[in-house]
N, CA, C and O of each residue as an XYZ file, in Angstrom:
644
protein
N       0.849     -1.161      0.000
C       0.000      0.000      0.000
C       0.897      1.227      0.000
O       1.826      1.406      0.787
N       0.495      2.100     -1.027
C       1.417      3.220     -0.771
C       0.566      4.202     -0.129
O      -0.594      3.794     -0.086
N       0.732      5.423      0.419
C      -0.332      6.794      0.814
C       0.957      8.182      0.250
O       2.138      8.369      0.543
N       0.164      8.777     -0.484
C       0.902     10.000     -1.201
C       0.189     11.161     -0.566
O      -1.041     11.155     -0.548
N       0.983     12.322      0.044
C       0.036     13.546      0.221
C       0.324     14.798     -0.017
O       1.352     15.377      0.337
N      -0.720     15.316     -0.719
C       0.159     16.533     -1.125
C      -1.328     17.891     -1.225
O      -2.418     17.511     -0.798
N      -1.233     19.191     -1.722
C      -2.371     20.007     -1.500
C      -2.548     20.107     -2.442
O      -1.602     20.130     -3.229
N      -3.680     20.205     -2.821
C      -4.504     20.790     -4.351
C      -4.314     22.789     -4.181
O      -3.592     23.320     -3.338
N      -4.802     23.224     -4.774
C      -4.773     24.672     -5.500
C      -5.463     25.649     -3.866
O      -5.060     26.697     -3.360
N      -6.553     24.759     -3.477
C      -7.529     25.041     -2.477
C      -7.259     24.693     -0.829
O      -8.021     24.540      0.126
N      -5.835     24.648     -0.985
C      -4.914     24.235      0.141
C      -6.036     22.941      1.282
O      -6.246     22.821      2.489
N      -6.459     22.258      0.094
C      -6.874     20.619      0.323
C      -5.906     19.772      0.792
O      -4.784     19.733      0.286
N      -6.331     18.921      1.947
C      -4.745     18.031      1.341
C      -5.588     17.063      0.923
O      -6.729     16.906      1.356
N      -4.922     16.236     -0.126
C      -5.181     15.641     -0.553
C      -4.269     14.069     -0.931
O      -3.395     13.930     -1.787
N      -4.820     13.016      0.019
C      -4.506     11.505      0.249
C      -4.417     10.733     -0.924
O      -5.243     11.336     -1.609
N      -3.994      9.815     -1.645
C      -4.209      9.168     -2.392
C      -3.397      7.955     -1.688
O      -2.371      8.151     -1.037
N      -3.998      6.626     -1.900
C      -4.206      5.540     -1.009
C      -4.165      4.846     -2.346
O      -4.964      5.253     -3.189
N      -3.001      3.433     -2.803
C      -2.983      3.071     -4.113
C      -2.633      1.858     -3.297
O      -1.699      1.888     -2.496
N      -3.550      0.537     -3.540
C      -2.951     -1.238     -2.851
C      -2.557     -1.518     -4.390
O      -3.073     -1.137     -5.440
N      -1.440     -2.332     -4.112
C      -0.837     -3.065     -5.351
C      -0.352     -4.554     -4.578
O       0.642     -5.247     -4.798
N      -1.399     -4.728     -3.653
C      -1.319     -6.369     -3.345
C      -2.251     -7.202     -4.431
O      -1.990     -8.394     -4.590
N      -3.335     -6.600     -5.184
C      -3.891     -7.175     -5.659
C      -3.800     -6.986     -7.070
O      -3.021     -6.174     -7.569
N      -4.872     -7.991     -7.985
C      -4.244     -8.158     -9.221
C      -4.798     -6.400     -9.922
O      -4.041     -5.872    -10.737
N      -5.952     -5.749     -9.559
C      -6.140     -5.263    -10.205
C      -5.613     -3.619     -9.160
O      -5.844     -3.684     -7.952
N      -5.020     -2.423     -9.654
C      -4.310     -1.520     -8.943
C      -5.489     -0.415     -8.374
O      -5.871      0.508     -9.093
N      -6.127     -0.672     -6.694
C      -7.009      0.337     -6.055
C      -6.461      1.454     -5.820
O      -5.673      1.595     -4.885
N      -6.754      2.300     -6.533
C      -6.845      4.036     -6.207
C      -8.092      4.541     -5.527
O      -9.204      4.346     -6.018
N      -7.869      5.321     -4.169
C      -8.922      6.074     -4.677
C      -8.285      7.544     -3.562
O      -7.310      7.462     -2.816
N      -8.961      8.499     -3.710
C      -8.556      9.768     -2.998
C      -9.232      9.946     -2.004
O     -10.294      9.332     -1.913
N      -8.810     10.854     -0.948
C      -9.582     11.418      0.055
C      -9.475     12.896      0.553
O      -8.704     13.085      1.494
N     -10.046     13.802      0.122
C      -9.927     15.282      0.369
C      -9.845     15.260      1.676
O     -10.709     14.695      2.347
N      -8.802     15.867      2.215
C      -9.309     16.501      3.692
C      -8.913     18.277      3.962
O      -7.795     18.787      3.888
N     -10.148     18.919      4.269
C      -9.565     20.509      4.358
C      -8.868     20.673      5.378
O      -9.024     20.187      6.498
N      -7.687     21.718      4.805
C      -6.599     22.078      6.084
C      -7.066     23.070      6.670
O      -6.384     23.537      7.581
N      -8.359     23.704      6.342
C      -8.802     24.957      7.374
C      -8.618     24.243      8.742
O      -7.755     24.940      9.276
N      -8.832     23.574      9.332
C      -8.672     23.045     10.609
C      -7.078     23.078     11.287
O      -6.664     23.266     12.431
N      -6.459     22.815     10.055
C      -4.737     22.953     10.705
C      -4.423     24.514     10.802
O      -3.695     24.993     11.672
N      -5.053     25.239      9.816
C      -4.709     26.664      9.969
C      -5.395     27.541     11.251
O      -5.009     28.647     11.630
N      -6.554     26.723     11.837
C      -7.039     27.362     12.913
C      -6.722     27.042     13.898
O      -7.051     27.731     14.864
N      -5.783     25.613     14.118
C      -4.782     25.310     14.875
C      -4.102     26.298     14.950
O      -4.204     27.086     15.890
N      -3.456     26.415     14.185
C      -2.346     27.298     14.072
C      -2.406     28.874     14.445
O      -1.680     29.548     15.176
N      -3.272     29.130     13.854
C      -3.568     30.887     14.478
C      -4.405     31.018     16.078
O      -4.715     31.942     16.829
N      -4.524     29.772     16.072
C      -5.211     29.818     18.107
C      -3.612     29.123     18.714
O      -3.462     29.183     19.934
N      -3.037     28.805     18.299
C      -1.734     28.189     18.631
C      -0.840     29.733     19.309
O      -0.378     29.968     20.425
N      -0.900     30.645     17.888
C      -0.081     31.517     18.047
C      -0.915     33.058     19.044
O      -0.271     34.022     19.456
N      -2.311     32.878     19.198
C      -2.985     33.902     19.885
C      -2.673     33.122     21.108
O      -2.440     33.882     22.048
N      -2.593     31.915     21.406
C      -2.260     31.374     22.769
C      -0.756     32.226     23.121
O      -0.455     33.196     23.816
N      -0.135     31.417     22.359
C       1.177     32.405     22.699
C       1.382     33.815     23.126
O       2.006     34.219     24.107
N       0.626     34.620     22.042
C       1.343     36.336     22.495
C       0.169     36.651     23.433
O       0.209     37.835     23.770
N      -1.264     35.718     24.169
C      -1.370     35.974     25.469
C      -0.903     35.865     26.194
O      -0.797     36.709     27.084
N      -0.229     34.432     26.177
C       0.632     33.917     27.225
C       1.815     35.289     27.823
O       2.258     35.627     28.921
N       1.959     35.739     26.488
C       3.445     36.450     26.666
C       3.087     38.037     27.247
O       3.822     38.801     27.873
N       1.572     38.235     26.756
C       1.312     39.905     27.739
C       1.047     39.693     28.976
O       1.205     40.497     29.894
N       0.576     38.446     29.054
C      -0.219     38.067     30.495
C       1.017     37.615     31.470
O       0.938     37.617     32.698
N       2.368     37.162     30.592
C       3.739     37.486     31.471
C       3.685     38.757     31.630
O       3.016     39.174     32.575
N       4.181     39.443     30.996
C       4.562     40.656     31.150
C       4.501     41.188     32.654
O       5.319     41.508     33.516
N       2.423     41.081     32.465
C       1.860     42.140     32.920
C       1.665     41.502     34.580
O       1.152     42.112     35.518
N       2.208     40.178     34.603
C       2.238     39.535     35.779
C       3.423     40.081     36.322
O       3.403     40.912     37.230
N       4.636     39.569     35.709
C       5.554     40.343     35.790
C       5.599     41.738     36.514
O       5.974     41.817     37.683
N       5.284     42.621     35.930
C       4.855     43.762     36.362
C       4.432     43.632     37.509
O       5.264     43.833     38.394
N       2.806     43.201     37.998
C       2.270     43.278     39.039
C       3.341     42.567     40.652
O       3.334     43.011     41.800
N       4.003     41.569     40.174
C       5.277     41.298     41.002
C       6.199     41.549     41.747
O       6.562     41.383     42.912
N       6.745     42.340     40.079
C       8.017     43.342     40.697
C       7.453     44.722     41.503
O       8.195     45.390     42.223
N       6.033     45.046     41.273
C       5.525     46.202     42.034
C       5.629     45.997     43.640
O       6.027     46.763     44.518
N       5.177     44.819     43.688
C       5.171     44.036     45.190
C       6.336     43.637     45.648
O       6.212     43.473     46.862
N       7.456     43.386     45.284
C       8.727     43.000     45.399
C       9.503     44.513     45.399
O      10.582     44.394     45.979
N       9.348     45.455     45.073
C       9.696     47.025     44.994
C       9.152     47.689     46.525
O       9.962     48.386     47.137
N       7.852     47.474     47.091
C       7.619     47.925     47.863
C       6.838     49.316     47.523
O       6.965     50.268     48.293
N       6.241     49.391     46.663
C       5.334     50.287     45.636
C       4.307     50.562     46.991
O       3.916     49.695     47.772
N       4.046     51.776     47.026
C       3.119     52.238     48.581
C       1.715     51.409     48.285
O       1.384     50.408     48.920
N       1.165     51.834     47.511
C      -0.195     51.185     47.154
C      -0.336     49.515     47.247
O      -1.317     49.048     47.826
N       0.585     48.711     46.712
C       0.700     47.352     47.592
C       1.019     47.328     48.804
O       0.424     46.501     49.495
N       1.978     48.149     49.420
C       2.363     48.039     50.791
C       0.961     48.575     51.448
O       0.666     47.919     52.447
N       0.372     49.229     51.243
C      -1.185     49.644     51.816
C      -2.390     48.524     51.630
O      -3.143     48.380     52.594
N      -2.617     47.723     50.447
C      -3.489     46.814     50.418
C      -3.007     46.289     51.315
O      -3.497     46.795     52.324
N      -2.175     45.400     51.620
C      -1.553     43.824     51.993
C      -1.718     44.591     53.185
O      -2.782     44.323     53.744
N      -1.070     45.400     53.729
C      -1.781     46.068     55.381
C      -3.225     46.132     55.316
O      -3.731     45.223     55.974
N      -3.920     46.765     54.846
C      -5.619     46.915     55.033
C      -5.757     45.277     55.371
O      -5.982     44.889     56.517
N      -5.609     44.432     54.322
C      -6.179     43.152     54.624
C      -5.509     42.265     55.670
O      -6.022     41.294     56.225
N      -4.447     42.687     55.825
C      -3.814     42.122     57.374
C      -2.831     41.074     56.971
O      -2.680     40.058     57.650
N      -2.251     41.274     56.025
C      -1.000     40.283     55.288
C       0.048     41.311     55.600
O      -0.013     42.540     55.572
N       1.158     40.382     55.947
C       2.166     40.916     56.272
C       3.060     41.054     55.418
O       2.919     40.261     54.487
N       3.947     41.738     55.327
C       5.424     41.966     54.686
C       5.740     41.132     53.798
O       5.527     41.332     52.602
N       6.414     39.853     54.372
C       7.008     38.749     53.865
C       5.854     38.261     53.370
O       6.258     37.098     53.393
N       4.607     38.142     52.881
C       3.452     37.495     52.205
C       3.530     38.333     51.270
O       3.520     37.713     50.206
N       3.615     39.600     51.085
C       3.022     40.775     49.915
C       4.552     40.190     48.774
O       4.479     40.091     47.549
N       5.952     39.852     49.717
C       7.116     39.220     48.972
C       6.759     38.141     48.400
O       6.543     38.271     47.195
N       6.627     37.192     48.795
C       6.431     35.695     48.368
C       4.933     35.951     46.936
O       4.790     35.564     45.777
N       4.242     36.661     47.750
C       3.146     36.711     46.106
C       3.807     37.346     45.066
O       3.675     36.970     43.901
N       4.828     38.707     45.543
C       5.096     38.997     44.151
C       6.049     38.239     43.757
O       6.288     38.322     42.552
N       6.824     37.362     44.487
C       7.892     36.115     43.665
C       7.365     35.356     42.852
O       7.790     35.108     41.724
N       5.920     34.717     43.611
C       5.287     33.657     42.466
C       4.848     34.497     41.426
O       4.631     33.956     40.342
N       4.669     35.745     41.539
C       4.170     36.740     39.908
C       5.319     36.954     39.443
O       5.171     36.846     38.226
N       6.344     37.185     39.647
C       7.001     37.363     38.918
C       7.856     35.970     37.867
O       8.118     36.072     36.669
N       8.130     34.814     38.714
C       8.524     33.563     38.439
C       7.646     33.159     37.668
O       8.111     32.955     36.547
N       5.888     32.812     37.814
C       4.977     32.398     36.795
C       4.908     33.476     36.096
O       3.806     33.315     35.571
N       5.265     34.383     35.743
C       5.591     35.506     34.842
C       6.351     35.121     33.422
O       6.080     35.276     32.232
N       7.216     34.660     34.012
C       8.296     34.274     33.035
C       7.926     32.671     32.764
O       7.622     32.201     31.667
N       7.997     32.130     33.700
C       7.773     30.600     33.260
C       6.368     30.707     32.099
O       6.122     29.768     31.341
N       5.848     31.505     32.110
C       4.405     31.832     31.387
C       4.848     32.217     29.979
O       4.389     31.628     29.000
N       5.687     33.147     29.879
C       6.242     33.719     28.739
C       7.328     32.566     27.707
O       7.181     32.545     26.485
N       8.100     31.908     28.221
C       8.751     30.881     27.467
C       8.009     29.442     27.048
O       8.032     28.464     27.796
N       7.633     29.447     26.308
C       6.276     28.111     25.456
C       6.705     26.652     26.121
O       6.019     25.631     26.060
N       8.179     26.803     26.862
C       7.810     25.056     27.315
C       7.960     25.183     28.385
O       8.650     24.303     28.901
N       7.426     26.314     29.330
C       7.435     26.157     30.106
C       5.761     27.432     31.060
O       5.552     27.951     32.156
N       4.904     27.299     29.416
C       3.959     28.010     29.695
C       2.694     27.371     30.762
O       2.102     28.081     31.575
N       2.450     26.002     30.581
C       1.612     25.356     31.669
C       1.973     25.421     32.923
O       1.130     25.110     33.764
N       3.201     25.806     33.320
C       3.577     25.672     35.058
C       3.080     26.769     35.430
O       2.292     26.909     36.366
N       3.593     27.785     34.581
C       3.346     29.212     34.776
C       1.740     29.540     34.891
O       1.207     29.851     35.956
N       1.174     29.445     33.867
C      -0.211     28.916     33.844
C      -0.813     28.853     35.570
O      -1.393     29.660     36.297
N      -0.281     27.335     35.742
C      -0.740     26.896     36.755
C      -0.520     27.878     38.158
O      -1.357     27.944     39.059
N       0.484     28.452     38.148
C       1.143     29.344     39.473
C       0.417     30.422     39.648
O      -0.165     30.888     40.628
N       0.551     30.795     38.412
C      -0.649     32.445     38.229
C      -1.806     31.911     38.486
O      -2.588     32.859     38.562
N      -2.421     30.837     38.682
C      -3.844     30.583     38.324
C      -4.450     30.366     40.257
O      -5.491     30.653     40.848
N      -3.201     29.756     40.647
C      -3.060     29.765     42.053
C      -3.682     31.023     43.013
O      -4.681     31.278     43.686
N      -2.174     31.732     42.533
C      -2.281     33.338     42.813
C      -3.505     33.758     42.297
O      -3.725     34.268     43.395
N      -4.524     34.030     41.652
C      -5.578     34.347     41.111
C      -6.623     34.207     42.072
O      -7.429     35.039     42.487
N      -6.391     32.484     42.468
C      -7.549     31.883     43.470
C      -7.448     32.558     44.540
O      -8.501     32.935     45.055
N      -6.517     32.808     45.005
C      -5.650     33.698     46.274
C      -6.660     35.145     46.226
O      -7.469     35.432     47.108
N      -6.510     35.612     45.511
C      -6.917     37.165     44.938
C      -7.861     37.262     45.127
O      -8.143     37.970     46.094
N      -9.113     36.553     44.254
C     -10.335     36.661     44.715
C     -10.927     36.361     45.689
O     -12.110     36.601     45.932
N      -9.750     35.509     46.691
C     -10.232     35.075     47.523
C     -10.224     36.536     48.548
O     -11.184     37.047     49.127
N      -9.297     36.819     48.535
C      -8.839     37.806     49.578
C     -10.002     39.095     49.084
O     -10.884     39.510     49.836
N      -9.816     39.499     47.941
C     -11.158     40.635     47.320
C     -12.485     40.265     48.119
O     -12.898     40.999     49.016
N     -13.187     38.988     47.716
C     -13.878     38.672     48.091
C     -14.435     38.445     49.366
O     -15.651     38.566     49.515
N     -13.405     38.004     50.685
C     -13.688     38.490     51.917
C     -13.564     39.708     52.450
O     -14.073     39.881     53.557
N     -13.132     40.399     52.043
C     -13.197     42.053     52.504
C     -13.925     42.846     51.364
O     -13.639     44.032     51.200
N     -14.883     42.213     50.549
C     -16.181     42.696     50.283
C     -15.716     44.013     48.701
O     -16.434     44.942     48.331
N     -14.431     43.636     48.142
C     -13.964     44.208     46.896
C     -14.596     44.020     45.578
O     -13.915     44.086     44.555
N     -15.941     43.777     45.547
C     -16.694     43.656     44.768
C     -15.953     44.103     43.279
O     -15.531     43.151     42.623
N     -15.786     45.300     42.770
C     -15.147     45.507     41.839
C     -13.979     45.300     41.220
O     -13.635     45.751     40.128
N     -13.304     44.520     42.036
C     -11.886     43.703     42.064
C     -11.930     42.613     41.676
O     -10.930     42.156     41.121
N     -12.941     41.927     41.810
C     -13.201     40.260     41.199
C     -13.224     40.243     39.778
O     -12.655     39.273     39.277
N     -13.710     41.028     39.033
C     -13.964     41.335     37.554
C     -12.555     41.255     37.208
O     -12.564     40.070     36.875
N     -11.271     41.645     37.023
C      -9.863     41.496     36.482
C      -9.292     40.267     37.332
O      -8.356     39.628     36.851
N      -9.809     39.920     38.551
C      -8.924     38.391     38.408
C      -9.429     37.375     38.269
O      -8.839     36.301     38.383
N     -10.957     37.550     37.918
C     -11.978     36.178     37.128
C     -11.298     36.187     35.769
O     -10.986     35.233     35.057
N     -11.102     37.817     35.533
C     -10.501     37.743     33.686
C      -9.674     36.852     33.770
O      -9.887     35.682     33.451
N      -8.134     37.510     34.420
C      -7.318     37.010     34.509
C      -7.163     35.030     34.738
O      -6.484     34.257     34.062
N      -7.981     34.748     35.811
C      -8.196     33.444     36.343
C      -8.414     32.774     34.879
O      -7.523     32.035     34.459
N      -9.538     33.002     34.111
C     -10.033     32.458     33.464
C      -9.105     32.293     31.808
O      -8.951     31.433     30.941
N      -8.794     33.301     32.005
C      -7.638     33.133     30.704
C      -7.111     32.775     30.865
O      -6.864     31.978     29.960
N      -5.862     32.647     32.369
C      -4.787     31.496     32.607
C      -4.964     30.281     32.937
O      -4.058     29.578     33.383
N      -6.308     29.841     32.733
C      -6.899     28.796     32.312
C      -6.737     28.245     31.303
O      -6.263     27.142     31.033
N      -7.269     29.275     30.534
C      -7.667     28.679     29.174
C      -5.977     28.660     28.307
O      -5.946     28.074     27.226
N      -5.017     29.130     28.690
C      -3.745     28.722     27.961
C      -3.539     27.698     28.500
O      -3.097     26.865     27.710
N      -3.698     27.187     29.942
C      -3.298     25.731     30.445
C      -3.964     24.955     29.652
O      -3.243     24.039     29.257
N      -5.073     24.910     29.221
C      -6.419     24.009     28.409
C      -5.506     23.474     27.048
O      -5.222     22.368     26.588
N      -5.157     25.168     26.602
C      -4.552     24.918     25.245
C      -3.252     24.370     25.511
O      -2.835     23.916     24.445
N      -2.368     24.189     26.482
C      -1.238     23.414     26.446
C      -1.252     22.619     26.852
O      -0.081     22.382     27.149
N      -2.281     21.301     27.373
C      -2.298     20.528     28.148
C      -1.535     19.257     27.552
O      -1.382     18.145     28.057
N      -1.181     19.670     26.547
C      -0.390     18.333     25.954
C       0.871     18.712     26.163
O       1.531     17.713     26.449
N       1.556     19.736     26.155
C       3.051     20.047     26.800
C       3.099     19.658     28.536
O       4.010     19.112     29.158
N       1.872     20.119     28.995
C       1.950     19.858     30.142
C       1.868     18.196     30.817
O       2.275     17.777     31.901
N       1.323     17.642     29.934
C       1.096     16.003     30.115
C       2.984     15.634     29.664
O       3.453     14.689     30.299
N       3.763     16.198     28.850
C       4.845     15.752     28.943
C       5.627     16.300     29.458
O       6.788     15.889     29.442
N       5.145     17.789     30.305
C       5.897     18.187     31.149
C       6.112     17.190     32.476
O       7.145     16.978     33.111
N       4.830     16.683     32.655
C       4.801     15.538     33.784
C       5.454     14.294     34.125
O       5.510     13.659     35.179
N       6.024     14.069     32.752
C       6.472     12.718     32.641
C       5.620     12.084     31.703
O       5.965     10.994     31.247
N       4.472     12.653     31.323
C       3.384     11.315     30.527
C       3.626     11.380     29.212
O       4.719     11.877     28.941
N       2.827     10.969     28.109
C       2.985     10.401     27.122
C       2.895     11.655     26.236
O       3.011     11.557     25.014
């Protein structure tokens, strides 16, 4: 059996499947459209340059907290977190920052920010920040949805198949 593949004009691909076990030689074709690989591909690459603002901008929010920026040093007091907590959150923002931004290592990152997120609303949410939940549901929910889309890097980030 041979299988030949190649694209027609209409960026088809197009299979041709030829048995020459038998006496008489079976051809036959099978169209398949590559619109599906190309929408792979352009949700492939919108995954990416989210991944990479949503570093950034984690990033950012991090090093603000790791700087000692008055306005974090004032939340994390109002809510009764101390010093060394307002540090350690902006380490994991800044670390899933970056781990977020480099593609094989975007699911950890993913996962860390997504942590921190749960954290966030949690904390908004008991001291009654109603208007604060809206940017880290965004947030939550988009660093979701790049984990979703990498879950196959992340299955071999694990060790699996």
């Amino acid at each position: 059996m041979t299988v030949l593949n190649a694209t027609d004009p209409h960026n088809t691909i197009v299979e041709r499947v030829t048995s020459s076990s038998s006496p008489r030689n079976v051809s036959s074709e099978l169209h398949v459209s590559s619109s599906g690989g190309h929408m792979t591909q352009s949700r492939s690459r919108i995954m990416l340059v989210l991944a990479g603002l949503l570093g950034v901008a984690m990033i950012g929010g991090g090093a603000m907290k790791l700087v000692g920026e008055a306005g974090q040093v004032t939340a994390f007091a109002a809510w009764g977190l101390p010093a060394w907590f307002r540090a350690l959150v902006g380490t994991f923002e800044v670390l899933g920052g970056l781990l977020l931004i480099v593609p094989a290592t975007t699911p950890v990152g993913s996962l860390i920010l997504s942590t921190i997120m749960v954290g966030a609303f949690w904390v908004h949410a008991a001291h009654g920040e109603w208007p604060h939940l809206v940017p880290v549901m965004v947030m939550l929910t988009l660093l979701l949805t790049i984990f979703r889309g990498n879950r196959d890097r992340a299955v071999r980030l694990l060790g699996g198949a």
